[in-house]
C-alpha distance (Angstrom), angle and dihedral (degrees) to the residues before:
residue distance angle dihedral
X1 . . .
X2 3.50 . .
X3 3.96 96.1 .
X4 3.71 86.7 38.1
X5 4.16 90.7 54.3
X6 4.31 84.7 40.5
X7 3.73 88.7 61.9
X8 3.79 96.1 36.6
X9 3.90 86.4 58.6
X10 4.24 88.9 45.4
X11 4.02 85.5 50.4
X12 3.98 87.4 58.3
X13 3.45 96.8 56.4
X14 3.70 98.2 42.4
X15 4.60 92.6 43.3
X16 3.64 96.0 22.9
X17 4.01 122.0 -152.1
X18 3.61 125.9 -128.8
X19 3.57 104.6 -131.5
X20 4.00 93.0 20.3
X21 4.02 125.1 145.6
X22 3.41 93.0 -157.3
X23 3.56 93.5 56.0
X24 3.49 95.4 39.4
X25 3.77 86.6 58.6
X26 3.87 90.3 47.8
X27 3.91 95.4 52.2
X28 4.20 89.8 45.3
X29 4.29 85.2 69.2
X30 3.36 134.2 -116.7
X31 4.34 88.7 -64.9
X32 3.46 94.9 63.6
X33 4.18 95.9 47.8
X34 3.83 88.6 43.8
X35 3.42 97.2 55.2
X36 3.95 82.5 42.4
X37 4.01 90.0 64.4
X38 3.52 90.9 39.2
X39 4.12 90.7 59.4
X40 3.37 95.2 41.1
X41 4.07 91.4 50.1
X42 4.04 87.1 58.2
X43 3.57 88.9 45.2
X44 4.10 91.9 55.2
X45 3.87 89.9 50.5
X46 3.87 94.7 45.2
X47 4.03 87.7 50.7
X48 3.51 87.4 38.6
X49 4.18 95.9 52.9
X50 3.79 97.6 36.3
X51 4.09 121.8 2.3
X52 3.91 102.8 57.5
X53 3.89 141.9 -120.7
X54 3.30 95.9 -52.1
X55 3.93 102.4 48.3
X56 4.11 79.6 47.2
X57 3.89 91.3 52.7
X58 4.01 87.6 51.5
X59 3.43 94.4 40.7
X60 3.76 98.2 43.9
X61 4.17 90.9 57.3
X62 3.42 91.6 53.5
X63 3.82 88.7 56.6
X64 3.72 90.4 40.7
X65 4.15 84.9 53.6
X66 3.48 92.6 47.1
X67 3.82 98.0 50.3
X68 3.63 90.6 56.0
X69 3.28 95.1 48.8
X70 4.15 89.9 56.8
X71 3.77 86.3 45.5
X72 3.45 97.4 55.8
X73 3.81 94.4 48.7
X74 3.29 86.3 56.4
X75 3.31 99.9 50.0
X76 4.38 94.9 -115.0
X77 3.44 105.9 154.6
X78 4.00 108.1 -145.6
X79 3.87 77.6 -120.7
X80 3.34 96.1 71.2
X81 3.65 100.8 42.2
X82 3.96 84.5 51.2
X83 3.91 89.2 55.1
X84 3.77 88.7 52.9
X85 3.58 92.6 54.3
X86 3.96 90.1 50.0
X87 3.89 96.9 45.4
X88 3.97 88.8 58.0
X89 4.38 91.6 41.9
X90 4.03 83.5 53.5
X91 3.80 92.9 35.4
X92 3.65 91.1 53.8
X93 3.20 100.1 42.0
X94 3.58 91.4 65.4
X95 3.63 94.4 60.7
């Protein structure tokens, strides 16, 4: 799901939607969808400290959706990000 949800996000910005949140977050600028990530972020760790799993779950995919979102403005493929990940695994497991 998560790849599938990364390139539903890309599709938006390529064949935008009238009436779309994603692209309305797209066309606000990179700011906007920051700042986006950045509430949602707070909003994880609040649900995560004092409103239970399932308030995390709920919060955590909008963070999840909002990430993407930044990612594909910025043209991060999911790829990359996954590369990242597996350079510090193999990094630190030489340590």
């Amino acid at each position: 799901m998560l790849n599938r949800l990364y390139e539903i996000i890309e599709d938006r910005k390529q064949n935008p939607a009238e009436g779309s949140y994603t692209n309305r977050l797209l066309n606000e600028g990179y700011e906007r969808v920051a700042q986006k990530v950045g509430e949602e972020a707070v909003e994880v760790v609040i649900a995560g400290a004092l409103q239970g799993r399932e308030r995390t779950i709920s919060e955590s995919a909008d963070l999840i959706y909002h990430l993407f979102v930044l990612l594909v403005q910025q043209d991060i493929r999911l790829e990359e990000v996954e590369a990242e990940l597996e350079r510090r695994h193999t990094k630190a497991g030489r340590s």
